[in-house]
Structure formats: structure tokens, C-alpha cells
N, C-alpha and C positions, 0 to 999 in steps of 0.2 A: 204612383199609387202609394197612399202612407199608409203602413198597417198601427193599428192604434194598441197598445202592449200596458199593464199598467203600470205607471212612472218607476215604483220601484223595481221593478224586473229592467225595465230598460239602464236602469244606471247600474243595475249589477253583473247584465252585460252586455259585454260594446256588438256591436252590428257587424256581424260577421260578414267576407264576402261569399262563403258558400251557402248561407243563409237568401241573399242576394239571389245567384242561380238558383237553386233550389223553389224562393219562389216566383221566377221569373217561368221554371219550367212548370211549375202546376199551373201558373195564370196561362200558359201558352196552351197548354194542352185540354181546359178545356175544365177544369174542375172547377166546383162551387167556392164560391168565400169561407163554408164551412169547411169546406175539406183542407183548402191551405191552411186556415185555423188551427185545424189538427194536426196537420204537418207539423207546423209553426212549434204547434203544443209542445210533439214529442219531443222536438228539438231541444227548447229548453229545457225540458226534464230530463235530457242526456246531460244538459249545460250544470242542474242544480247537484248532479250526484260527484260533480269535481268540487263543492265547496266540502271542507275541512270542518266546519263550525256548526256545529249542529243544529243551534236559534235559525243561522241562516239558510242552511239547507231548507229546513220546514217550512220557510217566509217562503225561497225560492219553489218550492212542489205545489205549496197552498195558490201560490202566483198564476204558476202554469198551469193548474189543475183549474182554472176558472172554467166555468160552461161556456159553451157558446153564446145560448141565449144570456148570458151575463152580460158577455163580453160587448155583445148586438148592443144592451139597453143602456152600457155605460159610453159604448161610441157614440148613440143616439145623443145621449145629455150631453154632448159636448162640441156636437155638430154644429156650427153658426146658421144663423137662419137665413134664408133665402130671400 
């Protein structure tokens, strides 16, 4: 499963492996794609209150603070077609 993140959030930070469990336990147990979403969310937002720099703190919040339904219609545009 690739969960799709937007590019600059991914290179600000590396893939955790509790990140990993974490959503291995939501996909196991049984919760929606939105719910791990939100998981996902807070994670980062615990991730962006470690930067120092104030510009990228805010890039970092703005990142994770995307909707879902954002996040749904920009995985959409980018899904290969069948």
C-alpha cells in the first residue's frame, strides 16, 4: 500500500518505522482510508512542532493540515489510468 503525502512533506520527513506499524495497525483493524489519513495527520503535526525555523514550521502545519477530501482529488490526478 503507498500512501500518497505531498512531495514536500515527504522529503522534510524520512518514513518512519513506527509510522509503518502504526499504519499497519489501523489497515488491520479495520478503519477507513480517512481514518488512517487522520492518524497519518496528527503524526506529522507532532513531526512539524520539532522544526526550529519558523517559514518551515508553517509549510510543515499547512502540509498536514490538508483535508481529506484535498488529499482524495490530488491522489486522484495522479493515479495512471487503467
Amino acid at each position: 500500500m503507498r500512501v500518497f503525502f505531498a512531495s514536500s512533506m515527504a522529503a522534510q520527513m524520512p518514513f518512519q518505522p513506527t509510522l509503518a506499524a502504526v499504519l499497519l495497525c489501523l489497515c488491520a483493524s479495520g478503519c477507513s482510508m480517512q481514518m488512517v489519513y487522520q492518524s497519518v495527520q496528527e503524526m506529522q503535526l507532532a513531526q512539524c512542532d520539532r522544526l526550529t525555523d519558523l517559514q518551515e514550521l508553517q509549510r510543515c502545519r499547512a502540509n498536514a493540515r490538508q483535508s481529506y477530501d484535498n488529499y482524495q482529488g490530488e491522489r486522484e490526478a495522479v493515479k495512471p489510468a487503467p
